[in-house]
N, C-alpha and C positions, 0 to 999 in steps of 0.2 A: 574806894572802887570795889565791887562786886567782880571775883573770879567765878568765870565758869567752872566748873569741874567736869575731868575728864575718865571714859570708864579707860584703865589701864589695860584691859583685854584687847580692847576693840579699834582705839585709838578717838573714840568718836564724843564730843562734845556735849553732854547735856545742856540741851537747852539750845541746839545748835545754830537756832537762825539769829537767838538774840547774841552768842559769840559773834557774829558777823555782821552785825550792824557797827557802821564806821563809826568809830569815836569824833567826836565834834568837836570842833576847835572851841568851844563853849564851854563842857564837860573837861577838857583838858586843863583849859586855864583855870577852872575851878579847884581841880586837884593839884597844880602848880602854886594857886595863893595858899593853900594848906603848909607848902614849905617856904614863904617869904617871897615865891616869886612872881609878881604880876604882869600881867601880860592882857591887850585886848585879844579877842578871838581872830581878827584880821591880820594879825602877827604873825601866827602860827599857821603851819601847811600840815595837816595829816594825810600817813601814809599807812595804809596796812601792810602789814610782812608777819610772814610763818608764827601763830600765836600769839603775835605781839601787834602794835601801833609805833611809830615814831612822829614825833610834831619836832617839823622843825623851827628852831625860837630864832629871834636873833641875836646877833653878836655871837654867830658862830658854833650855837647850843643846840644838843638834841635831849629831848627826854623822851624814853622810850616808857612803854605800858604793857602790863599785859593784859594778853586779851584770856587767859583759861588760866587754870595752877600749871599748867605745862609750861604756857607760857612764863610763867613767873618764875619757874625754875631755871628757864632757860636764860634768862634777866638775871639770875640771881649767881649762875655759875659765870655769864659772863663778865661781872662785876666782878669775881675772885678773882677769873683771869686777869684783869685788866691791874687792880692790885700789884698782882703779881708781878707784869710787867711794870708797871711804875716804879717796884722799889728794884726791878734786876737790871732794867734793860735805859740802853739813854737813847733809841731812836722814839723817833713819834707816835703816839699811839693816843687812841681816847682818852681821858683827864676823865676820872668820876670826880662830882662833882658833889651828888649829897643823891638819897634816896628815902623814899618816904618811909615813910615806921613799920608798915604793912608789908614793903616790899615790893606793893605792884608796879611801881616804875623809879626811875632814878633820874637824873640829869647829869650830863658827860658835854664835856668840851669834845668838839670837834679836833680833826686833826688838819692843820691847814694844808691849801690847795685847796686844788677841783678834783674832781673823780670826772674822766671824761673818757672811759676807756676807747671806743671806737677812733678817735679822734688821734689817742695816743697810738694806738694802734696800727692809724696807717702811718704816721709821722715813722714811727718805727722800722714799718716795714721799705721804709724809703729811707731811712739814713743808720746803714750799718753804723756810724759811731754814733748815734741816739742809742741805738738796742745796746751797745756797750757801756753808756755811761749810767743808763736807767738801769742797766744788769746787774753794774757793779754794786749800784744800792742796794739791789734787791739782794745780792749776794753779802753783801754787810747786816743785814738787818737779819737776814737768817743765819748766820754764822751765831750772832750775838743772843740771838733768842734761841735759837739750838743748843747753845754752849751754857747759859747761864739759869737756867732751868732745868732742873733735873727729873730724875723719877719719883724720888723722895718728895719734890714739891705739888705733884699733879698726878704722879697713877693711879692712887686711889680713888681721884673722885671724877677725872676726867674719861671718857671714853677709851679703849684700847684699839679701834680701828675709826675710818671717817664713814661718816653718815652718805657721802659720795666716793665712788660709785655706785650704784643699786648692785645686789646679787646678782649672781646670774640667770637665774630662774627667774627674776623680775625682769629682764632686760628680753628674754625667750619668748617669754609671755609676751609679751607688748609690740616688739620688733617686727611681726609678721602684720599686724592692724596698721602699721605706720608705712612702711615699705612693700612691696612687691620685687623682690630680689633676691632669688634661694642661695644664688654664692656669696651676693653680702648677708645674707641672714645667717650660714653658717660659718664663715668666718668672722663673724661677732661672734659667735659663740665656742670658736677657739681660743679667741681672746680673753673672751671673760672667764671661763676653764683655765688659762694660764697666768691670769690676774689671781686668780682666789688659789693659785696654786703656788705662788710664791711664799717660800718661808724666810720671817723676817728675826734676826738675829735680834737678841737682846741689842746689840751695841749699834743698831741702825734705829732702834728707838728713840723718839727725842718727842721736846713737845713742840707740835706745829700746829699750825694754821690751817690748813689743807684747803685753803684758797686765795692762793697766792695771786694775785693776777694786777692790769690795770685799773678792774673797777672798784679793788679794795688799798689803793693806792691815794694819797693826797699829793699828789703834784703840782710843781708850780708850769701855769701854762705856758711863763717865758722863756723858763732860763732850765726847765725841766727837770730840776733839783727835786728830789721824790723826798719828803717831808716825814712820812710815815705809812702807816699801813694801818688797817681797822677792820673792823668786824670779824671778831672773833668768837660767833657764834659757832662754827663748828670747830674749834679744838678739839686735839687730840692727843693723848702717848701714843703715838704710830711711828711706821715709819716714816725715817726724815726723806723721801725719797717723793712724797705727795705734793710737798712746800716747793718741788719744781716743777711739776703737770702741766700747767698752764702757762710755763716760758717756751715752750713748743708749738709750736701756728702751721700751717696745712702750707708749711715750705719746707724746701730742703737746707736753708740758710738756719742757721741756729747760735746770731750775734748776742741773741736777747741772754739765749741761757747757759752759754759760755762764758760769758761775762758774769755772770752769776756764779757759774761753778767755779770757776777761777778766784775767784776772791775769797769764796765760802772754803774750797780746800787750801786754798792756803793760811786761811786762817785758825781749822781746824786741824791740820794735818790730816785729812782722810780723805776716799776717790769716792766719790757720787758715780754710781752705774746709771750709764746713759741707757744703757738698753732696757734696766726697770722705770726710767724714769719717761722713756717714748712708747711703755706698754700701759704704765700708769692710766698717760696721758691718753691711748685709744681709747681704754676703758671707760674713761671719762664722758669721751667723746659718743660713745655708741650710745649709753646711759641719758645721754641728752638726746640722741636721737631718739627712743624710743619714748623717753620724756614727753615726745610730739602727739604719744597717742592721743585722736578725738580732738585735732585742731590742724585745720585747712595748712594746705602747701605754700600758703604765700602769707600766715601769718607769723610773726615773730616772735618765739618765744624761747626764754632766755637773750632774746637778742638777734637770735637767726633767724630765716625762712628753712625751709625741708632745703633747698637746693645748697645752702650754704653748713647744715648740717651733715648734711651728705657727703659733700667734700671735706670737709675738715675728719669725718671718718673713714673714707675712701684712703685720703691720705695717711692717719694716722696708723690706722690699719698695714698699708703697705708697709711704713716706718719699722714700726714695730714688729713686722715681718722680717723684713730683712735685716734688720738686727741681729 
């Protein structure tokens, strides 16, 4: 497979319209019989995502591609991670599988379940002992990949902050073209001033995820047993405090992420601050909102409309206030 290359100044693709022609389920199985594995074209589902392709195969398989060297690095680091986790950690996680010689893409087992976050999401929000039992998972699996990974294993070659939230002068900028609202416009940007002004001790560094949620979850639909976690393309050495952002939802009830921290401190002996972890989580939140610049109020992206962005930052905002 042919990588684009990327100019490192700019961020911008040479060659960039042929970067963005979809790979074909044609083209993929060809590059799959290169490693023993065949497959007809009607097998396979391609998707595009941030520099890369994933085809999904069956019996449960993905192989992913890149689409630039960015992409391929980005493939390449998340392949160490994953490593990593396989020989530290015994919750569920992607299974690499084999990768081509070149590099440009791999094959990984899935992790079982569905990924159905909306779905889990209202289940949740309707049975305080569902957010408790799903919590306590989540609160096990972080504990475990917190504790069994170190700095020595990851700081040097992993990020030291996450790729989300955007700055705050990115969030400034954009906020104003997406909203008409001078007191939420500046109280976003109290926030994200008090976001980028938190100092994070050596000892709340760990390596995480920093997108914890249900859509990167394999649950089982019946019995709601959470199986593993996956996509670990944004890791980081950060703080462990990002790995709970997204157990927070535009309610005052917070079963999901107690049950989380409950498990995770007693497993580690240490106190998870609620109050960085519900400032985290506005940051998050605003960052998506202005994410919306240059797309209509009633379409959904990331999964929301403007109206349900709005609340979920309205609220979080409050949160994080009165804090």
């Amino acid at each position: 497979m042919k990588l684009v290359p990327i100019d490192e100044d700019t961020g911008i693709m040479d060659g960039v319209a042929d970067a963005h022609d979809a790979l074909s389920p044609e083209s993929a199985c060809e590059a799959l019989a290169q490693v023993g594995l065949r497959f007809s074209a009607a097998d396979l589902h391609v998707e595009a995502r941030e520099d890369r392709w994933v085809a999904r195969l069956p019996g449960g398989l993905l192989a992913w591609f890149a689409q630039s060297e960015r992409g391929a690095r980005r493939l390449a680091t998340e392949r160490r991670v994953l490593r990593l986790l396989e020989s530290r950690c015994t919750f569920g996680a992607p299974r690499l599988l084999l990768e081509s010689a070149d590099g440009a893409f791999d094959v990984r087992e899935m992790v079982p379940g569905v990924s159905d976050p909306w779905r889990i999401f209202a289940e949740v929000v309707d049975s305080a002992r569902l957010a408790a039992q799903i919590g306590a998972a989540i609160g096990s699996i972080l504990a475990e990949q917190h504790a069994r990974i170190g700095k020595s294993d990851v700081a040097d070659w992993l990020p030291h902050r996450p790729e989300w939230p955007e700055p705050r002068e990115w969030v400034e900028q954009r906020l104003p073209r997406v909203i008409d609202d001078p007191e939420l416009i500046a109280d976003a940007a109290a926030i994200m001033e008090a976001y980028e002004g938190v100092p994070v001790a050596e000892a709340d560094r760990a390596f995480v995820h920093t997108d914890v949620g249900f859509h990167n979850l394999g649950i089982d639909p019946d019995t709601h047993v959470v199986h593993g976690i996956f996509d670990y393309d944004g890791a980081a050495w950060a703080d462990r405090h990002h790995d709970f952002r997204y157990l927070v939802f535009d309610r005052d009830r917070d079963e999901l992420l107690e049950a989380a921290l409950a498990v995770y401190e007693d497993a580690l002996g240490l106190r998870v601050d609620r109050k960085r972890v519900l400032l985290y989580n506005a940051a998050c939140a605003l960052t998506f909102l202005a994410f919306r610049e240059g797309k209509r109020p009633d379409e959904r992206s990331c999964g929301r409309t403007l109206a349900e962005d709005l609340s979920w930052s309205r609220h979080a905002i409050d949160r994080a206030t009165r804090a």
